[in-house]
C-alpha positions as CSV (number, residue, x, y, z in Angstrom):
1,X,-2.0,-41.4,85.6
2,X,1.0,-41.7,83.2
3,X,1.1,-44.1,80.4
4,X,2.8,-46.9,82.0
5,X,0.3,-46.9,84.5
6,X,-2.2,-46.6,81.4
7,X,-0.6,-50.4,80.1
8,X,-0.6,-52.1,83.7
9,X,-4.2,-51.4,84.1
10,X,-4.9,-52.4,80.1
11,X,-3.2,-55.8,81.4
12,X,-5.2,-56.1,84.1
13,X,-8.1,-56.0,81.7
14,X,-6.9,-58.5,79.7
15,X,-6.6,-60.9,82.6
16,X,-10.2,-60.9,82.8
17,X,-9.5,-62.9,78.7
18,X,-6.4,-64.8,80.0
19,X,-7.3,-67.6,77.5
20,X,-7.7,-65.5,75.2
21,X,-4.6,-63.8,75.5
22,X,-3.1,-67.4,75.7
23,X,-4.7,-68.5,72.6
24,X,-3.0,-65.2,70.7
25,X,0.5,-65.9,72.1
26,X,0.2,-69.6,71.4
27,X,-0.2,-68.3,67.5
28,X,2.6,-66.2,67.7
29,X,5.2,-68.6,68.8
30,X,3.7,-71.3,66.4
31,X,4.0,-69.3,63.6
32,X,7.5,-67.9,65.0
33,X,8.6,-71.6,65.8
34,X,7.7,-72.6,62.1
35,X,9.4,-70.1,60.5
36,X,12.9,-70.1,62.1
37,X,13.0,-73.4,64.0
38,X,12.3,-74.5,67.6
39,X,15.0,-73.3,69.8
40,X,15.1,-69.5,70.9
41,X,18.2,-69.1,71.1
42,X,18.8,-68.9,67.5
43,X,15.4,-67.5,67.0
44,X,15.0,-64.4,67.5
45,X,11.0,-63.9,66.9
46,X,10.6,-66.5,68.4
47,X,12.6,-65.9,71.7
48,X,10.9,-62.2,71.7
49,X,7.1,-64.3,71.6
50,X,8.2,-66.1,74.6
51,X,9.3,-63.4,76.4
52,X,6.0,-61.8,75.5
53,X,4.0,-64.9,76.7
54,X,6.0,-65.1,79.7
55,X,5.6,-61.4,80.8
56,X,1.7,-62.5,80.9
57,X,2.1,-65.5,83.0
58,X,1.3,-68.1,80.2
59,X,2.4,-71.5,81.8
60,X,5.8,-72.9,80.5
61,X,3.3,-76.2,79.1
62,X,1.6,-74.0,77.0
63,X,4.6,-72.5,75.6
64,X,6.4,-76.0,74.8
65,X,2.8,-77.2,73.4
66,X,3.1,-74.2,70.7
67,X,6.5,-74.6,70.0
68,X,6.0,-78.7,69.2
69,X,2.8,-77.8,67.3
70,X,4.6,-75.2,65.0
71,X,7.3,-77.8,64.4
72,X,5.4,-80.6,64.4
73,X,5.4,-82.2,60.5
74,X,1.7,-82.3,60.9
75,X,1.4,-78.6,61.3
76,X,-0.5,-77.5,57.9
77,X,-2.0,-74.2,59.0
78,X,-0.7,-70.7,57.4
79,X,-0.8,-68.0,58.8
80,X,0.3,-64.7,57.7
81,X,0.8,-61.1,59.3
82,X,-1.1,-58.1,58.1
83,X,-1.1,-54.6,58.8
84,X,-4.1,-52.4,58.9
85,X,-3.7,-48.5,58.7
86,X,-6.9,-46.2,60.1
87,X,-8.3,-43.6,62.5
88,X,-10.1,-43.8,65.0
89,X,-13.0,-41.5,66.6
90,X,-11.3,-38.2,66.8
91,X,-8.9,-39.0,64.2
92,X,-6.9,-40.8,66.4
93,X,-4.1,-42.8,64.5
94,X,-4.3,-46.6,64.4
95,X,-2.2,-49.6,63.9
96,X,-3.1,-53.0,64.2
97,X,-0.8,-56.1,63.4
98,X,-2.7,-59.3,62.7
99,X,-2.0,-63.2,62.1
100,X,-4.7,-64.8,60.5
101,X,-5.2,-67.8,58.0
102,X,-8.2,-65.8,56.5
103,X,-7.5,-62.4,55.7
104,X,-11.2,-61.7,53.9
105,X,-12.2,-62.8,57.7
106,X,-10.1,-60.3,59.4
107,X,-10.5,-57.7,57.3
108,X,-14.1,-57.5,57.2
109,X,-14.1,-57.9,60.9
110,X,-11.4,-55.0,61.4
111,X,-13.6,-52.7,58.9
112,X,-16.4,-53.0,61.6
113,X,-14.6,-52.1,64.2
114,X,-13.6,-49.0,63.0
115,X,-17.0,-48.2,61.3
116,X,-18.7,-49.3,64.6
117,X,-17.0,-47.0,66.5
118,X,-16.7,-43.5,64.4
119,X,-13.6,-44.2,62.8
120,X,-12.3,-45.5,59.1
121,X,-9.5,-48.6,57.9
122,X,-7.4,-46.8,55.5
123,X,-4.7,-48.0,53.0
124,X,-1.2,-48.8,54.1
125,X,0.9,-45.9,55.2
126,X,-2.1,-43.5,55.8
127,X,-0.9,-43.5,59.3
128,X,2.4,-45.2,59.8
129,X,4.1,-42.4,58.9
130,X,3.3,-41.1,62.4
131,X,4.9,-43.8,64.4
132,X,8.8,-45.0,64.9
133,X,9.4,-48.8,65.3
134,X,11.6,-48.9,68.2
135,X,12.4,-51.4,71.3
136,X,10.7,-50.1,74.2
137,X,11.5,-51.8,77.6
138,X,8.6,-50.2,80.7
139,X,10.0,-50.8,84.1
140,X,7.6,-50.0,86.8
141,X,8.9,-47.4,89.9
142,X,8.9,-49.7,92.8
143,X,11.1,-49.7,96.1
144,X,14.9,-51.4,94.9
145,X,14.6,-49.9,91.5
146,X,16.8,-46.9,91.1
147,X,16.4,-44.6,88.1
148,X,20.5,-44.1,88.2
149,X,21.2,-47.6,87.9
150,X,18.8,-48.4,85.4
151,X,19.6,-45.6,83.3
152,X,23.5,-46.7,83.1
153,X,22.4,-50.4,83.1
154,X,20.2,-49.6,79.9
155,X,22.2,-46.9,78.3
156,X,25.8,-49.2,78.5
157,X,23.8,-51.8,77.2
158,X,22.9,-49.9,73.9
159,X,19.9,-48.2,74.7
160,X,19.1,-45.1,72.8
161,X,16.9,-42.9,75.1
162,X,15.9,-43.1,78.7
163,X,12.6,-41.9,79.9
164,X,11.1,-41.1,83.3
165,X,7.5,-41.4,84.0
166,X,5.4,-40.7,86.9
167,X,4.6,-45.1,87.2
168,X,8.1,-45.5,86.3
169,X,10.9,-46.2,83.6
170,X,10.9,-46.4,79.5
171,X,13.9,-47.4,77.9
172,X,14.2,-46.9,74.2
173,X,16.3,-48.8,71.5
174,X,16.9,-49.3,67.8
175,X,14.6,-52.4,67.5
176,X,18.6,-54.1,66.1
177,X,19.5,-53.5,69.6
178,X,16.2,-54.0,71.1
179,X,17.3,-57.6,71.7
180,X,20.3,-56.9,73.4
181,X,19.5,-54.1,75.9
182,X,16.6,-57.0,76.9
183,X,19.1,-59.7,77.7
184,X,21.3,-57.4,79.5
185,X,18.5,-55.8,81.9
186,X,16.7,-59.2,82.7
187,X,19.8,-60.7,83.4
188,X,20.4,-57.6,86.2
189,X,17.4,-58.4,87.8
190,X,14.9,-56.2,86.2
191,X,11.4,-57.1,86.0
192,X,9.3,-55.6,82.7
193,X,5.8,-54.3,82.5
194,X,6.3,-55.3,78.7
195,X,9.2,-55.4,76.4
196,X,8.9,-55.3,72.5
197,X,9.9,-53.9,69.2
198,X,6.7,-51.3,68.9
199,X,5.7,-48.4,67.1
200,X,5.7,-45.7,69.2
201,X,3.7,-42.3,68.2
202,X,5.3,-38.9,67.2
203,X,2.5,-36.7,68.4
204,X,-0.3,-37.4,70.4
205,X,-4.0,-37.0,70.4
206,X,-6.6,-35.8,72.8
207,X,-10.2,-36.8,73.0
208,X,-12.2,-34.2,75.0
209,X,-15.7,-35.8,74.5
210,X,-17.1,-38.3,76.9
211,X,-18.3,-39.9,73.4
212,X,-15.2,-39.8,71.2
213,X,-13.5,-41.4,74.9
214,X,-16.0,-44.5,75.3
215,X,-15.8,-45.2,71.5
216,X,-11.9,-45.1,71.4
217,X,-12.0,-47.6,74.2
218,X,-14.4,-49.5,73.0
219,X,-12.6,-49.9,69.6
220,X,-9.7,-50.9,71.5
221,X,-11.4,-53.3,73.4
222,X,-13.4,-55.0,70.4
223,X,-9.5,-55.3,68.2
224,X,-8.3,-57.1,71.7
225,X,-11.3,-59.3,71.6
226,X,-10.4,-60.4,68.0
227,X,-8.2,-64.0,68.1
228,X,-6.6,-62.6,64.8
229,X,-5.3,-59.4,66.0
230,X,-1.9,-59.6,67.5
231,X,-0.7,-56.1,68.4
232,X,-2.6,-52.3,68.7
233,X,-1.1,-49.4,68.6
234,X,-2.6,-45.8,68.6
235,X,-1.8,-42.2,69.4
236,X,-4.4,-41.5,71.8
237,X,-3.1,-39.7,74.7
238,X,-5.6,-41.4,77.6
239,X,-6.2,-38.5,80.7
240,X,-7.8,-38.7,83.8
């Protein structure tokens, strides 16, 4: 199984937590609402939360409730994004972006995580400097979709690299154009597995012990489980 096949069966998981997954997207879009005003269109973080919420089927209510609630002159909570650098078991590379309004909270809770599961928190840029932010746009290999098409649809549109994958499509960006190319491909039709500005690994790494495997994923699924953690990314390369 290829890695986009990898993320559709990681969002099939998190279906299982759809309000949970709700609850994290409804943050996002408050916070992003607050910041740079209500209307997406001149909003860029907050157009990209939508899209995000959207792309896991959270009802266009709950999206308008989030957007009123981060405008809303009643609105007092703060909330501020941090980034935590570590490994985890098998020195796999870690990233996690959070959004809390108690960072000794999230920070204690993060350290267990990785202690739990035979990995370490490190300091900032102990690990980033493995990863690239870039746009990445998945787009699953289903009947209609042609790989020529796409690839001139993305690459016109300002796309910097085009990838093909045994599940399907990954286009890559600058995340400046990340934007762009996003507009342009929904607006021919395309459907995404996910679409972000992400940071994507350099190198990869294996786990060849049933133990190392189960504690990676268990990691994983305890940062997912966490209302303050917004976004996880690692270098693990997952095999069958």
């Amino acid at each position: 199984m290829g890695r986009i096949g990898n993320i559709i069966n990681r969002k099939g998981k998190q279906d299982a937590q759809r309000a949970k997954v709700f609850t994290k997207h409804a943050r996002a879009i408050a916070v992003a609402a607050k910041d740079g005003g209500g209307d997406p269109e001149y909003n860029a973080a907050l157009k990209t939360a939508i899209e995000k919420a959207k792309a896991d089927n959270m009802p266009n209510d709950n999206i308008d409730r989030a957007i009123a609630k981060g405008t809303g002159a009643g609105n007092s909570e703060s909330y501020e994004t941090i980034v935590y650098e570590g490994y985890g078991p098998g020195g796999v590379a870690v990233i996690v972006n959070a959004l809390t309004d108690n960072k000794n909270r999230t920070a204690g809770n993060i350290r267990y995580y990785f202690d739990k599961n035979g990995g370490n928190l490190g300091t900032s840029g102990c690990v980033s400097f493995m990863f690239d932010r870039k746009g990445q746009i998945l787009v699953a290999a289903e009947d209609g979709v042609s790989e020529e098409e796409l690839m001139d649809a993305a690459l016109e549109a300002g796309a910097e690299d085009f990838i093909v994958e045994e599940d399907g499509f990954e286009v890559i960006t600058e995340p400046n154009d990340f934007a762009a190319v996003r507009d342009a491909l929904k607006e021919a039709g395309y459907e995404f597995i996910s679409a972000d500005v992400k940071m994507i690994p350099q190198t990869t790494t294996e786990l060849t012990e049933d133990g190392q495997r189960n504690a990676m994923e268990k990691l994983i699924d305890m940062l997912e489980d966490d209302d303050d953690v917004q976004d996880i990314y690692h270098n693990w390369e997952i095999t069958e």
